[in-house]
N, C-alpha and C positions, 0 to 999 in steps of 0.2 A: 597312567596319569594320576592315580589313586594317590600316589605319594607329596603329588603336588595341594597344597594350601588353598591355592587358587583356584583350584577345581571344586572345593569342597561349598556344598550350597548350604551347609549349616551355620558359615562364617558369614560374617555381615561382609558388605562387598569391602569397608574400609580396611580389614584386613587382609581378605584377598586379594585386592589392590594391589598394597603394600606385598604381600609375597610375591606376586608375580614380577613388579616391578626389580626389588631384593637380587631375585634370579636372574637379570640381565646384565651384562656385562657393559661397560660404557658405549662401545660401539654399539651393540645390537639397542641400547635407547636411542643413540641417535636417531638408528634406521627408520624409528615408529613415531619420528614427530614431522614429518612429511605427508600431505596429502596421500598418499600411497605410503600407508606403512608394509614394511617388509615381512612383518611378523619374527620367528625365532624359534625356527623348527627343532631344535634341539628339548625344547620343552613344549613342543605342541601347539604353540601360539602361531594362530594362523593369518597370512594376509590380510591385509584389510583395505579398500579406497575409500577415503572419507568424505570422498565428493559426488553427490548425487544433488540435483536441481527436482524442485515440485514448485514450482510458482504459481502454476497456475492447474495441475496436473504433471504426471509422472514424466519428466524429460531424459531424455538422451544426453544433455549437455552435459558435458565432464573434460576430464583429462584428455585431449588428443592421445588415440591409441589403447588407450588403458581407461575404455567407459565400462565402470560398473554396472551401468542402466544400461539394456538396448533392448531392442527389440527385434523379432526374426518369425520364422515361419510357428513358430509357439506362440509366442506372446507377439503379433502384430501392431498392437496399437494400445492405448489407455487414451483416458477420457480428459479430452483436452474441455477447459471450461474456460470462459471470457478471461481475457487476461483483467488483472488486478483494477486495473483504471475505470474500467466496466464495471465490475462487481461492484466497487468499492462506492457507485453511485447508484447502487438500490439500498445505501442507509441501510439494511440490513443485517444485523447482527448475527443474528440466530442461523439465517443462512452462508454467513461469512465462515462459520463452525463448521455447519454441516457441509462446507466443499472442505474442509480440510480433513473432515471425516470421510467422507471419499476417496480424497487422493490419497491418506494415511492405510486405508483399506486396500487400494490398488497398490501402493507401493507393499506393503506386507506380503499380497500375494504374490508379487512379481519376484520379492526377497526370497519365500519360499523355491518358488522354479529358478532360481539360479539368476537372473534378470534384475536386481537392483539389491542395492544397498540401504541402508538402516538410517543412515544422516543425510538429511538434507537441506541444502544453505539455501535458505529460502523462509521466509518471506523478504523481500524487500520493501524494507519505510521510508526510507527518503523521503522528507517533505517536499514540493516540488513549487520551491521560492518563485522561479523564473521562468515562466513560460514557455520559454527557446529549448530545455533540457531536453535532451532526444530519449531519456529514461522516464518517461512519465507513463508512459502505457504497462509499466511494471509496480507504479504503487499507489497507493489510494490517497491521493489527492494534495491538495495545498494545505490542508489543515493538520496540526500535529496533533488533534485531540481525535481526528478521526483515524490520522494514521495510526495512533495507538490504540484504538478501540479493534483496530482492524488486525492488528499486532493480537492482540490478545485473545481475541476468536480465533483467528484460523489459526496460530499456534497450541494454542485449546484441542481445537480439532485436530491436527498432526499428530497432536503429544497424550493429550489421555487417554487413558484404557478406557474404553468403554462400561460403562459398570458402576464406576468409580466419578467422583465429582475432584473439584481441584479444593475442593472444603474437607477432602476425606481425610481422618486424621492419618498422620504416619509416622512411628515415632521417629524417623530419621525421613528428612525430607529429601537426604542426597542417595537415598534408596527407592524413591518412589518410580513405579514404573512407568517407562515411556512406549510409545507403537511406536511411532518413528519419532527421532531425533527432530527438534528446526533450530533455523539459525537465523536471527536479528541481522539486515545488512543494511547498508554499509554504513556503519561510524565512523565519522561524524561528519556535517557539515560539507557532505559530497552532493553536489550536484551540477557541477562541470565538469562534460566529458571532451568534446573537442567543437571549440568554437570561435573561430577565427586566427587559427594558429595558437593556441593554449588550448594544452589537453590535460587531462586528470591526475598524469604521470609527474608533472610538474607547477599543478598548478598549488600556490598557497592561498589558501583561504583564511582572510583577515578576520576575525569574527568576534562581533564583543560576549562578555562573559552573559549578558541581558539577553540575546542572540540564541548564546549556543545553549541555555538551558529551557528557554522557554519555547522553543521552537525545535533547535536540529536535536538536541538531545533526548527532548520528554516523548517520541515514541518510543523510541528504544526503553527509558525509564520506564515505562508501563508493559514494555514484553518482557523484559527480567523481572519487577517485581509481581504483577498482574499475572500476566502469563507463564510464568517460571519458564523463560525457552531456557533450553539446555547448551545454546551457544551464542555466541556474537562476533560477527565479522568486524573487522576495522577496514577502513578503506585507503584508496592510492593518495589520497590527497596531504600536502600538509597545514595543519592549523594554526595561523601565526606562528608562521617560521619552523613549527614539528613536524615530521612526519604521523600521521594519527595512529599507525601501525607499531610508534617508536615512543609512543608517549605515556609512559606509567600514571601519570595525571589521570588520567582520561580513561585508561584499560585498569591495571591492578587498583587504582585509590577507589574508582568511580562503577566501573561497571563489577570487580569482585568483592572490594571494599563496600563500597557506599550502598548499593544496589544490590549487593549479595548474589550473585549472578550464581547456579548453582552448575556448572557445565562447563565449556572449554571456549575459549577466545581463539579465535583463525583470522589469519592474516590474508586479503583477498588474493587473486590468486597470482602470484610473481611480485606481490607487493614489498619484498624483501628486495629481489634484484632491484626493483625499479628507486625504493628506498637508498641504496648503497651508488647502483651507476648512473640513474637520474637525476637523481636531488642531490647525491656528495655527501647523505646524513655521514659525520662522521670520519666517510674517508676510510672507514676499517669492518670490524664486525656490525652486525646486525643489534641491535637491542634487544636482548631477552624478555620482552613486555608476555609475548603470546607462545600460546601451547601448543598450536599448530601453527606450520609453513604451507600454505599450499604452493606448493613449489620446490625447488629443492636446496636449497642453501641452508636451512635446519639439519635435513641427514646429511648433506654434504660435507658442514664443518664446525656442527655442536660438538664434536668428539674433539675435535683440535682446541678450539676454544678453550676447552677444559682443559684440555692439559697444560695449555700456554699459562693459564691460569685467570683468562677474563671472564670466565662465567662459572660457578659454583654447579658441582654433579646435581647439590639438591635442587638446583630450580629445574634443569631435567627433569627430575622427580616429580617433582610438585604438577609439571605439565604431563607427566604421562599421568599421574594418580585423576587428573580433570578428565584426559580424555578415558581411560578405562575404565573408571567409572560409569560415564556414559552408554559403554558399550556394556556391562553388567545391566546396568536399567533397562535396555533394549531384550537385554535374553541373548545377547550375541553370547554368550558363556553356556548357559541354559536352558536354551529357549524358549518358546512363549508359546505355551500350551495353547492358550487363548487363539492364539492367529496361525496356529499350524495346519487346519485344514483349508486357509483360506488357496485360495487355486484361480485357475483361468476363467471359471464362473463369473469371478468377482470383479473380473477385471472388463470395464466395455458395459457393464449390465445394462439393462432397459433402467434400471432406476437413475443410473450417475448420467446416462445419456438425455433423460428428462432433466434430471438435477443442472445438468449444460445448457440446456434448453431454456428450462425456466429463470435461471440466474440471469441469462442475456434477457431475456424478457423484461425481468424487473429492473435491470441495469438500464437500458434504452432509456433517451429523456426526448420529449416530445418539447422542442424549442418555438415551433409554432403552429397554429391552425384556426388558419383565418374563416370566417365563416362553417366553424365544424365541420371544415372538409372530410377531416377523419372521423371515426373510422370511415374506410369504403364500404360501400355494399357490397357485396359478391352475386347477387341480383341482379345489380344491374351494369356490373363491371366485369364485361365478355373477353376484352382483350387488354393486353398492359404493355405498355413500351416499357422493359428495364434495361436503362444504359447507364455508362461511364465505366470507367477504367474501375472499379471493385463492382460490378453486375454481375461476374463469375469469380467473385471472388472466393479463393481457399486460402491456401494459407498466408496469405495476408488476414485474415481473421482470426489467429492464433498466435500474431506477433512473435516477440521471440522465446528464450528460455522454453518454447514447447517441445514435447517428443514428435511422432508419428498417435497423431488423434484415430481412432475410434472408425471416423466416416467423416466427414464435409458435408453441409449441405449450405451451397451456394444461392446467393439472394435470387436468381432466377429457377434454381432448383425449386426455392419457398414459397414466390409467387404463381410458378406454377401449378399448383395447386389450389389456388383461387381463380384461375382463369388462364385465357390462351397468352403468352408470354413472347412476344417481339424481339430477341435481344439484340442490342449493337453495342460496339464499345468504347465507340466516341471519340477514345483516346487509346494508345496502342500502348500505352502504362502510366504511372499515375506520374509521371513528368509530362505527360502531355503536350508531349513539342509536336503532334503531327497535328494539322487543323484540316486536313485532311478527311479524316474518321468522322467529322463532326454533322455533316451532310447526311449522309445517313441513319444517324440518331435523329434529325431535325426527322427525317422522312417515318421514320417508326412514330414517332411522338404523334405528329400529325393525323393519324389512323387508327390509332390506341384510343379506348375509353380512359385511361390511366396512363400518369406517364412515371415514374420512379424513378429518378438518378440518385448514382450511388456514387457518390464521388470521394475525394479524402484524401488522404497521406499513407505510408506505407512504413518498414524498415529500411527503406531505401533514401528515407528525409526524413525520420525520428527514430532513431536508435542508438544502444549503448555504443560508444565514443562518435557518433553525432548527434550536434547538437541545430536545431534550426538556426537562420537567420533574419526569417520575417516569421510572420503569422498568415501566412497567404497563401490562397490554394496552388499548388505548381501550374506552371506552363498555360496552357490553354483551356487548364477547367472551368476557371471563370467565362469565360466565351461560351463554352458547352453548355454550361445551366444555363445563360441568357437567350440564346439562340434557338436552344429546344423548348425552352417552357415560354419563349414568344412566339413558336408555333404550335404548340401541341393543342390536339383539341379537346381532351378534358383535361380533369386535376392532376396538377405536379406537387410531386411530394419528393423532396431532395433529404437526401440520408448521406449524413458523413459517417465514412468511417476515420478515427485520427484518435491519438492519446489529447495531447497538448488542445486546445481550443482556436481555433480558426477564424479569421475576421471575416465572415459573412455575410455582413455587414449590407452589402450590396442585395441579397436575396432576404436579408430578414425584413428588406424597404419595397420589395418585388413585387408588385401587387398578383402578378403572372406567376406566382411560386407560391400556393396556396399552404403550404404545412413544410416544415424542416424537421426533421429527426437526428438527433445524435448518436450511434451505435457504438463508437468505440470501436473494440478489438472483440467481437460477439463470440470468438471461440465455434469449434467446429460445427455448433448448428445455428451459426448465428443469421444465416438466412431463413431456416424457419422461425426465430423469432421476430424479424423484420418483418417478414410477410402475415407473420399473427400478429404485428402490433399495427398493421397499416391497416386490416380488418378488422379488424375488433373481436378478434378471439381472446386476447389482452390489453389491457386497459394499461397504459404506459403509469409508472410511478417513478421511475427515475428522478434524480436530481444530479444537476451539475457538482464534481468535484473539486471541480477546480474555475476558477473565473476567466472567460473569455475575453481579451482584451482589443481593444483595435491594434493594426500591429505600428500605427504610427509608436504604441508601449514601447515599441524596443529602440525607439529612437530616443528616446530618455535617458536611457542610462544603459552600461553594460550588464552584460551578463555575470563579471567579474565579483559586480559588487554585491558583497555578502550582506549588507543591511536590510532587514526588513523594514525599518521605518523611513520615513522620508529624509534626504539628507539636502537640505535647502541650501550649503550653500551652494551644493553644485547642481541646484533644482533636479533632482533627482526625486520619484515619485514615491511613495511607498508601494511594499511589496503585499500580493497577497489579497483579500477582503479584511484583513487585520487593519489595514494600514494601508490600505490604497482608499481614497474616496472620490477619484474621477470615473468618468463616464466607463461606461462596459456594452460589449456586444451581449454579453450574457452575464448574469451575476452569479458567484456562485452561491450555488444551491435552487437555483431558478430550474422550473419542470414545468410544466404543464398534465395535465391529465382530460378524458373526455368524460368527467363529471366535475362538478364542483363542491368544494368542502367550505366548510365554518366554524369558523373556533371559539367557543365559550368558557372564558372565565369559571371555574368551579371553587377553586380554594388558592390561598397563596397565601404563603408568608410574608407579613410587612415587615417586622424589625426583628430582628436579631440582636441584642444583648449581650457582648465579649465581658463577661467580666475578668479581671485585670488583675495579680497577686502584684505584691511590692519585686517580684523578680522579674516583671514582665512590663519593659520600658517604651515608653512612645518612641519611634521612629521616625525620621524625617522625609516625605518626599515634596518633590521639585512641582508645582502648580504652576501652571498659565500666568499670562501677567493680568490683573483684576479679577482673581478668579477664589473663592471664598477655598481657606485653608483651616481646616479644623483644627481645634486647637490638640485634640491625639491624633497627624496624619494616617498612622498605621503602625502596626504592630508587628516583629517578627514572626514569621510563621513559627518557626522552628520554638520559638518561647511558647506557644501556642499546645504545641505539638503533644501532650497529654492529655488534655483536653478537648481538640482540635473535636472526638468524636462527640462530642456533647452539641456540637453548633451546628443541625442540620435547616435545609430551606428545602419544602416544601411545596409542590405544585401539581394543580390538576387542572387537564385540560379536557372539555369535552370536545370530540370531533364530531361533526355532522354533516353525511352526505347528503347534501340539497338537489344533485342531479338524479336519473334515471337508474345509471349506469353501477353496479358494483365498482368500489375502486379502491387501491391504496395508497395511503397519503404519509408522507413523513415530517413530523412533527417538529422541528426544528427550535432550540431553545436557547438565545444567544444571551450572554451577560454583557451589560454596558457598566461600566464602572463610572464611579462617582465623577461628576464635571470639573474640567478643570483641573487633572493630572496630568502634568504634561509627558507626551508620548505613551500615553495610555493604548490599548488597541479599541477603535471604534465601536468595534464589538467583537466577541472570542464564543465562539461555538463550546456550550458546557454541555449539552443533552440533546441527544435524539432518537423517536422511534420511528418507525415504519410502522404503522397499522391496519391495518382492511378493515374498510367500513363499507357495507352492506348501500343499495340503491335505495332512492324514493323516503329518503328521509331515516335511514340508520344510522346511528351514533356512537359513537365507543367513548369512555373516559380513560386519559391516559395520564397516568402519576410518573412525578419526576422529585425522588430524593437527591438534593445535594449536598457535595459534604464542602459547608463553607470553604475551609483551606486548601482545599485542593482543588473544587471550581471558581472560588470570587476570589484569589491572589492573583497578587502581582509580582515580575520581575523588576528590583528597578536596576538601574546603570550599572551601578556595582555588582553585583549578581544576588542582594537581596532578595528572599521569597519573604512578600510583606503582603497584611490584610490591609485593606484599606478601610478607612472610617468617612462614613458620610453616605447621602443616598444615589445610588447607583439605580437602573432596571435591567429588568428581561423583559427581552425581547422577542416575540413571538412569528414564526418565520420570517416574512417581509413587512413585519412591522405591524401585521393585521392585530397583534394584540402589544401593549405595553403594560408590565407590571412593576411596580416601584418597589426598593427596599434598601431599609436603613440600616444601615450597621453603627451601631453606636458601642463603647467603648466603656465599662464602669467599675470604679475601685470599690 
């Protein structure tokens, strides 16, 4: 192989690239732009699957037949952690990293013993507009400022070397190295999978340009720029009238043009076939937008193509020199001294199975707790009835995209441990059509110091290509909670597990239902963090990710309709806490904790000062009717945009725990823009922390820099990114604090 270019690690990869590519003959490129590249043993180039899953932890999911990940008498199991919807409601950043530093860990050493692969398509951000999505247990929330916050950490974590910062200089940034590969999914504007006879395969999504950049687009804009992931899936769906898979707009202007994407764009997986014999893009060939097919219509008939003459050999090129690259950054050439003695040690450790543990911990939102039912005592709490259809729940706590976890420890496993544990199961699965079962949960309740239902939803009514069609618990659960917590004879404490948000409307009014917990998808130890959050071994910090709606919501409008804002004529509500301002079961970002916080005023920026060259022209937007219009509405960002870093706002908040209890609180920092913009959002999530503050009166101060044009802009109709002029506030979690700020405009 000496004679080979490509082999030589004195050459920067962009020449190596280039030679190995050079050395392929038209066919054998085709071979290698497929999910399963074939490799080109005549020079040594060996196989490769480019499909590997870590969503949430190392998965198994791949290719039927041809999984590069598995698992077997070696490698048993990896550390499955709460899936993304969970996580992504402990507001925690730092920890969103360090699980992706884990899974990146585990995946390396699984790569060494032969057991997984190098790239993994994962994370998914999907905003999650519509409550009914059966995909929400896979991404962090309804907000696109936190999906891409979310984006940017745990691809952080996947992707850095450890060692090294994403500040580190290098003079070539398409050289810098990667631990594992991640992939931004799915673009764009996907999130209908199958819901009432329209499925993903077919469906178009109508979407104004306002729409798609201030919402479905801007996580993904923060994992490519922010995060530099090294790929980006496009999805099945098409966007006014395109396929998203087929649309250079959107892929080569925007995500490698505009956004500089430094890696390879993949097409989900069959999204070509489904492209060509679903939707009729066409009628003929595929669009050459992407550098991978997962699927096989790329190696099947990129080599014909060329010769017919529709596709030029160089964009071949152009897609293999994206993908081989990537695989150069990883050390798939080279390898990676740094992670070569990582091994089965690393994989399962006492650390990542705590790291599991404690993420569901802080994930859990404590929705109520009437008379500080919780925590329980262990004292004087001997015996516990735990029932409902997820009481022994396993892998229904790992949802989907997971492998084979670690160990399980199921919610009666966790309360075991605090006392003598009753189980029944109420329901004989979470359809709950036997009423049968229910008699004998009433009879456990009744005899228990403690009663715990664990009730919820499952993959079986919220999963990829289902999508809900109420917000209501299945079958006879409702009956269950009512019947056991009107007999039981101490405290009921009801624990859903579910993605999407559930109308509970009925037990949150219950005076017989003393506390409600939210658990999500807790991942493989997510009954010992149930059971430590109903005692008080953890003090719950959780916050909702999403807004739980009553489900009369979905009698509003369809699922169909792509607008977040309200659309009055067809009284259609708005989407989201952007844009919705009617009643809620839950609002999001609402928690509870069993201490109580305080938030003081420390410093704040009042006005802000844009001054204005003669190339930088007042903008128009659209006001309310009587509603004052400055005479400069707003300025282009983008005229801005030299300057832009000179205009920060400033904020410090002090937190003070008033209760007994240690606790952590997340700091929530919304912007309300100036009154009287029409279709303004209400208010737009620009900053947040998680912090731990100390019992009995400790306090932490927490700063928040923001960068004007990128936290106080707007989109308007036309797809304008404009500052606005005039006095807007922030707002400080639920309103407990307001602070005003001017932005004024001067030549």
């Amino acid at each position: 192989m000496d004679e080979f270019s490509f082999c030589d690690k004195s050459l920067s990869y962009e020449v190596r690239v280039k030679d190995l590519i050079d050395r392929m003959t038209l066919d054998e490129k085709a071979g290698q732009i497929g999910d399963t590249a074939l490799g080109v043993p005549r020079i040594g180039l060996p196989k490769y699957e480019w499909w590997s899953e870590a969503l949430h932890g190392v998965s198994d999911v791949g290719q039927a037949g041809n999984h590069v990940t598995h698992f077997d008498d070696v490698i048993p199991g990896a550390t499955s952690f709460p899936t993304v919807i969970l996580t992504s409601a402990t507001f925690n950043q730092s920890l969103w990293k360090k699980i992706g530093q884990a899974v990146s860990t585990e995946a390396r050493a699984m790569y060494n013993l032969g057991h997984a692969g190098l790239t993994f398509w994962s994370p998914n951000i999907n905003v999650v507009r519509d409550p009914r999505w059966g995909r929400a247990l896979e991404t962090p929330g309804e907000d696109p400022f936190v999906a891409g916050r979310y984006a940017v950490n745990y691809v952080r974590g996947l992707q850095d070397v450890e060692g090294s910062t994403e500040d580190d200089e290098v003079a070539d940034l398409d050289s810098r190295p990667l631990k594992v590969s991640a992939c931004c999914k799915h673009y764009a504007a996907y999130d209908v999978d199958n819901w009432l006879g329209v499925d993903r395969y077919h469906f178009d999504a109508i979407v104004t340009e306002q729409d798609m950049m201030e919402t479905f687009q801007r996580p993904f804009e923060m994992c490519v720029k922010e995060g530099d992931v090294s790929s980006v899936m496009c999805s099945y769906n098409k966007i006014n009238g395109i396929p998203a898979c087929a649309d250079p707009r959107l892929l080569k202007d925007t995500i490698r043009g505009e956004w500089n994407l430094r890696g390879y764009i993949v097409s989900d997986c069959d999204s070509i076939d489904v492209m060509l014999d679903a939707q009729k893009w066409l009628n003929d060939e595929p669009y050459y937008c992407l550098d991978l097919d997962c699927g096989y219509y790329y190696p099947n008939y990129a080599n014909t193509s060329v010769r017919m003459g529709k596709v030029k050999e160089a964009e071949l090129d152009s897609a293999l020199k994206n993908l081989y690259n990537v695989l150069m950054r990883l050390g798939f050439f080279d390898g990676s001294p740094k992670y070569e003695k990582l091994g089965k040690s690393d994989i399962c450790s006492h650390e990542n199975i705590e790291l599991a543990t404690e993420a569901a911990r802080q994930g859990i939102v404590l929705l109520k707790n009437a008379n500080q039912t919780l925590p329980l005592k262990s004292n004087k709490i001997k015996t516990i009835a735990v029932v409902g259809p997820h009481a022994n729940a396993t892998s229904a706590m790992i949802g989907n995209y997971a492998g084979v976890p670690c160990r399980f420890t199921s919610p009666i496993d966790g309360f075991s441990k605090y006392g003598k544990v009753k189980y029944e199961t109420g329901c004989g699965e979470v359809f709950c059509k036997n009423e049968s079962l229910i008699f004998p949960a009433v009879r456990a309740a009744k005899k228990a110091d403690a009663t715990v239902l664990v009730v919820g939803l499952d993959l079986t009514v919220e999963a990829e290509s289902l999508d809900r069609t109420d917000l209501l618990l299945p079958g006879y659960q409702q009956q269950l909670i009512q019947q056991v917590s009107s007999q039981s004879k101490g405290p009921v404490i009801l624990v859903i597990m579910s993605a999407g948000g559930v109308d509970i409307s009925f037990a949150k009014d219950d005076p017989n239902i003393q506390s409600i917990i939210w658990a999500g998808y807790p991942g493989e130890e997510g009954g010992h963090a149930i059971a430590d959050i109903v005692f008080g071994k953890a003090n719950p910090g959780g916050r909702l990710p999403l807004t739980w709606f009553y489900t009369n919501y979905t009698d509003m409008l369809p699922l169909t309709s792509m607008r977040l804002r309200p659309i009055e004529s067809l009284d259609y509500p708005g989407r989201t806490y952007k844009f919705y301002d009617g009643p809620t079961v839950y609002p999001f970002g609402f928690g509870l904790s069993y201490t109580n916080f305080t938030y003081k005023l420390v410093s704040s920026t009042k006005t802000v000062n844009v001054k204005l060259n003669k190339f930088q022209h007042c903008r128009d937007l659209n006001y309310t009717e009587g509603s004052y219009k400055p005479p400069c509405p707003a300025i282009l960002i983008e005229d801005l945009k030299s300057s832009c870093g000179d205009y920060k706002v400033k904020l410090e908040i002090e937190v003070k725990n008033v209760g007994e209890r240690d606790g952590s609180d997340v700091v929530m920092v919304y912007w309300s823009p100036p009154q009287g913009i029409a279709e303004a959002p209400i208010v737009d999530l620009v900053g947040f922390e998680r912090v731990f503050v100390g019992g009995g009166g400790g306090s932490v101060k927490v700063g928040f820099e923001l960068d004007v044009c990128k936290s106080l802009g707007l989109v308007d109709f036309r797809g304008y990114r404009l500052l606005p002029s005039g006095g807007g506030k922030f707002v400080i979690g639920d309103g407990v604090l307001s602070l005003p700020l001017q932005i004024n405009f001067r030549r």
